[in-house]
C-alpha positions as CSV (number, residue, x, y, z in Angstrom):
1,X,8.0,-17.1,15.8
2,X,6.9,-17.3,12.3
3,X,10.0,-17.5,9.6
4,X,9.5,-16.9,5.9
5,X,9.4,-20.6,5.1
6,X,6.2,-20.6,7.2
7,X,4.9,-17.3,5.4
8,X,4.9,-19.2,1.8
9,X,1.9,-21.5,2.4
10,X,-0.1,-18.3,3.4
11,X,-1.7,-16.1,0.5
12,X,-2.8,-13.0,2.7
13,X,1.1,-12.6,3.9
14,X,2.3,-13.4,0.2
15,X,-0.2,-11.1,-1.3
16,X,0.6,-8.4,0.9
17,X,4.6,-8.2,0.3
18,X,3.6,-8.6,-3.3
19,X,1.2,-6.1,-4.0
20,X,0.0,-3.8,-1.1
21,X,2.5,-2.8,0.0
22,X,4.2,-1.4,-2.7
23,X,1.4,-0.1,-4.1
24,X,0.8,2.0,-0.5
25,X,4.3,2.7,-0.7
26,X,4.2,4.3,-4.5
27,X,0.9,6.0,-3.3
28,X,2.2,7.8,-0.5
29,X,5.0,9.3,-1.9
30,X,3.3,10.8,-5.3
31,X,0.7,11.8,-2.8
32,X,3.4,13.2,-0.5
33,X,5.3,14.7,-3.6
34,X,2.1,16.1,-5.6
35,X,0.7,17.7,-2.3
36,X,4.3,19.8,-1.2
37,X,4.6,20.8,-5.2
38,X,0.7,22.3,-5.6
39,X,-0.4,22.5,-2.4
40,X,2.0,24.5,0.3
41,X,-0.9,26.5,1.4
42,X,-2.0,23.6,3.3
43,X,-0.3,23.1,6.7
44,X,2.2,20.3,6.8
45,X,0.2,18.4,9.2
46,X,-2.6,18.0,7.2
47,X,-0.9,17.1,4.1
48,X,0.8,14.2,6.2
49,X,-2.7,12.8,7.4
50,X,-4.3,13.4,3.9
51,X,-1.1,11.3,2.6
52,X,-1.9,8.6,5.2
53,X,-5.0,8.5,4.5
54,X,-4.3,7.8,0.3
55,X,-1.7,5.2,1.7
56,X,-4.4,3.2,3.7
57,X,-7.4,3.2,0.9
58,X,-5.1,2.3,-1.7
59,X,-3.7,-0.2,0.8
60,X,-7.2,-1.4,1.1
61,X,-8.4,-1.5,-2.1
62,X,-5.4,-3.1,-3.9
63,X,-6.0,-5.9,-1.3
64,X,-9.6,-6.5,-2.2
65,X,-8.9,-6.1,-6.0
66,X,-5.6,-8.8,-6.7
67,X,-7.0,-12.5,-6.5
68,X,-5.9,-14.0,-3.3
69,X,-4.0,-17.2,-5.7
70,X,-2.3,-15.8,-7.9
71,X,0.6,-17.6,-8.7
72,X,-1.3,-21.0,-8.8
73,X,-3.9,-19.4,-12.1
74,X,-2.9,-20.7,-15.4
């Protein structure tokens, strides 16, 4: 069992609690909020799977944009 001691030496894990998954998080809801204001036309279902969707490409590209080392550039 990994415990967060373990989790520091490791840049993916770091990177992740840092950055994408806030940035999924933020995503998702102004997609959520932005679809149920201009949007009710569209059934609920669908704005739910178009809001997953948002959450997982930002997800994706916010991981493949931040540098990996962050903390150790000067």
């Amino acid at each position: 069992m990994l415990n967060w001691k373990d989790m520091q030496g490791k840049g993916i894990a770091m990177r992740a609690f840092k950055f994408v998954i806030p940035i999924m998080l933020l995503v998702g809801g102004v997609a959520w909020v932005m679809l149920n204001k201009d949007y009710t036309d569209v059934p609920v279902m669908s704005r739910f799977y178009i809001t997953l969707g948002a959450m997982g490409v930002s997800g994706i590209i916010s991981y493949f944009l931040f540098p990996k080392n962050e903390g150790e550039r000067q």
